[in-house]
C-alpha positions in Angstrom: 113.1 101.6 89.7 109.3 101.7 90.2 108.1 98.8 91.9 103.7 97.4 91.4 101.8 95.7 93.9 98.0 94.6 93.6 97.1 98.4 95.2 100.7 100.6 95.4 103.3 102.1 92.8 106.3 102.5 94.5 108.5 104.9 92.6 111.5 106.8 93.1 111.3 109.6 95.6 111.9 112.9 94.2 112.0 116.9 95.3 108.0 116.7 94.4 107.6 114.7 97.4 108.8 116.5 100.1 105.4 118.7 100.8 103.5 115.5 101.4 105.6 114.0 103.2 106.0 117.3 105.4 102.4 116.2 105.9 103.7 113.1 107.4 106.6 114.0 109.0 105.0 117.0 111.2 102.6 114.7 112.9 103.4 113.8 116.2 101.1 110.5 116.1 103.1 109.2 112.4 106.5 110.4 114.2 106.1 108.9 117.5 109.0 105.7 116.7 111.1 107.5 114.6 114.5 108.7 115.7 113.7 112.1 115.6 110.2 114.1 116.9 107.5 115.6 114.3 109.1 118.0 112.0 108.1 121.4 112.3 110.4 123.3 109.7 109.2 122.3 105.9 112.9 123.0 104.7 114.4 120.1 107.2 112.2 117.8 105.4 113.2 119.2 102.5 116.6 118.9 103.4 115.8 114.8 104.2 114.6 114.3 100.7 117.6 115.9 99.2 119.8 114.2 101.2 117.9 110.4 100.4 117.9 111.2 96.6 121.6 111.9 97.1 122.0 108.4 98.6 120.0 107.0 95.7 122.3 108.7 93.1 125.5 107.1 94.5 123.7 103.5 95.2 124.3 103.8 99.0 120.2 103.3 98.9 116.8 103.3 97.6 114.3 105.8 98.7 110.3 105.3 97.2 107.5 107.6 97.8 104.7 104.4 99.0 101.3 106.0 96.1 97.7 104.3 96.0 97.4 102.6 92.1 93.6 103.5 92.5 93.6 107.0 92.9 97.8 108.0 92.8 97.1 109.4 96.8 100.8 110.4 98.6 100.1 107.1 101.4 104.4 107.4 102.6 107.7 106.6 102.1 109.7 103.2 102.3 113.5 102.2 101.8 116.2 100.1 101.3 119.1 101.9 102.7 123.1 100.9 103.9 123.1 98.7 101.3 126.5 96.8 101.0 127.4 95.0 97.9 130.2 93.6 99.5 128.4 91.5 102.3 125.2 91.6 100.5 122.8 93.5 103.3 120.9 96.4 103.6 118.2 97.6 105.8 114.8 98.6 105.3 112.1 100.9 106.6 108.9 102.8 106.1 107.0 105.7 107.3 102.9 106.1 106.5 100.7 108.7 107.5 98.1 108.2 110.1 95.7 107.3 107.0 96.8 104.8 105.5 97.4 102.9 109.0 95.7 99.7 109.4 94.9 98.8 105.8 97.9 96.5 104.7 99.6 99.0 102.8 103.0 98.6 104.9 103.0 95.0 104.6 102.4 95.2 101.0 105.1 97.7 100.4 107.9 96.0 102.4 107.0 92.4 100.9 107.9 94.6 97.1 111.1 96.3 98.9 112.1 92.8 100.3 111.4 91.2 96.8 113.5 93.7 95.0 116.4 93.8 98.0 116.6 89.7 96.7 116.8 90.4 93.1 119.4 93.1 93.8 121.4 90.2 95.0 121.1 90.9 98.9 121.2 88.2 101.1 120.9 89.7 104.6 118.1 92.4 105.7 118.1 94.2 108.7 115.1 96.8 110.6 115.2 98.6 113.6 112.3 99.2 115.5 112.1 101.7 118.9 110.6 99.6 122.0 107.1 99.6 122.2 105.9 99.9 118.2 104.3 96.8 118.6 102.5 97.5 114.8 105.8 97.3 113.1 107.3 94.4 115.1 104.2 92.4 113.8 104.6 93.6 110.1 108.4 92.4 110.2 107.5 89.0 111.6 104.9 88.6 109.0 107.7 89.2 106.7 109.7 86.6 108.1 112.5 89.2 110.3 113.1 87.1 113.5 113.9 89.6 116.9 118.2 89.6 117.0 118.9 92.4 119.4 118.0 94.9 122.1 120.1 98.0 122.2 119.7 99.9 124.9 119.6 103.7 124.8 120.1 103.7 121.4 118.6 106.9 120.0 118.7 110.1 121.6 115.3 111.9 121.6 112.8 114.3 123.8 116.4 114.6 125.6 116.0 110.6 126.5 117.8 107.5 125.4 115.2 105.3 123.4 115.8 101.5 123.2 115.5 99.7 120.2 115.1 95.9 119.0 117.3 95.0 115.8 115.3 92.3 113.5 117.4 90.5 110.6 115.9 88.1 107.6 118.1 86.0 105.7 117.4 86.0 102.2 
């Protein structure tokens, strides 16, 4: 499903996105809250892509390469993933490159994901952010997620536990 905003398409990942989001995925500045460091290997993000358009093909989630209407530019990648039709909840995320930072183009994204996780009947949203990404803790309370959790030493990266807050948002 291909979602419009005033300046993004959001459209269905696919095998044609996993060079540009390479791009993405081996900077260490874009990868610096994400569970696992800058991707060096082109075939592991390969291997991510393949994997998320698996999810997508058995409804377990939806995967959308984030493109500028204007001029069609790669800008990232946002989901709705762990989707459960029995509880009605799913969780969402995003990943831009270093770009397309500080223009509005996350907020504008997630409000479409958010819109669409509603008319897929969801009625519960979670997102997870690692301690410290202030920028996306501010672009999930401007989308109305309230702080419900710490966990602590929840990821395991750079040989370290990483602590996380869990947000929710009741649909």
């Amino acid at each position: 499903m291909i979602l419009e905003t005033e300046r993004l398409i959001l459209r269905p990942l696919s095998e044609a996105d996993s060079a540009p989001l390479h791009e993405i995925m081996s900077d260490p500045d874009a990868m610096a809250h994400w569970d696992i460091a800058a991707i060096e290997d082109p075939d592991l993000t390969d291997a991510i892509v393949n994997s998320q358009i698996e999810a997508m093909d058995t409804g377990r989630a939806r995967h959308w390469a984030i493109t500028r209407t204007e001029d069609g530019a790669f800008l990232g990648v946002c989901d709705l993933s762990e989707i459960d039709r029995w509880h009605h909840r799913g969780e969402i995320g995003y990943l831009l490159g270093r770009e397309a930072w500080g223009q509005g183009y996350g907020l504008e994204a997630m409000r479409a994901v958010v819109t669409q996780a509603a008319a897929l009947g969801l009625r519960r949203l979670t997102a997870r952010t690692h301690v410290g990404n202030i920028r996306s803790e501010q672009l999930l309370a401007k989308l109305g997620f309230q702080l419900e959790g710490y966990l602590r030493g929840h990821i395991q990266r750079d040989g370290e536990r990483r602590d996380c807050h869990l947000f929710g948002l009741l649909l």
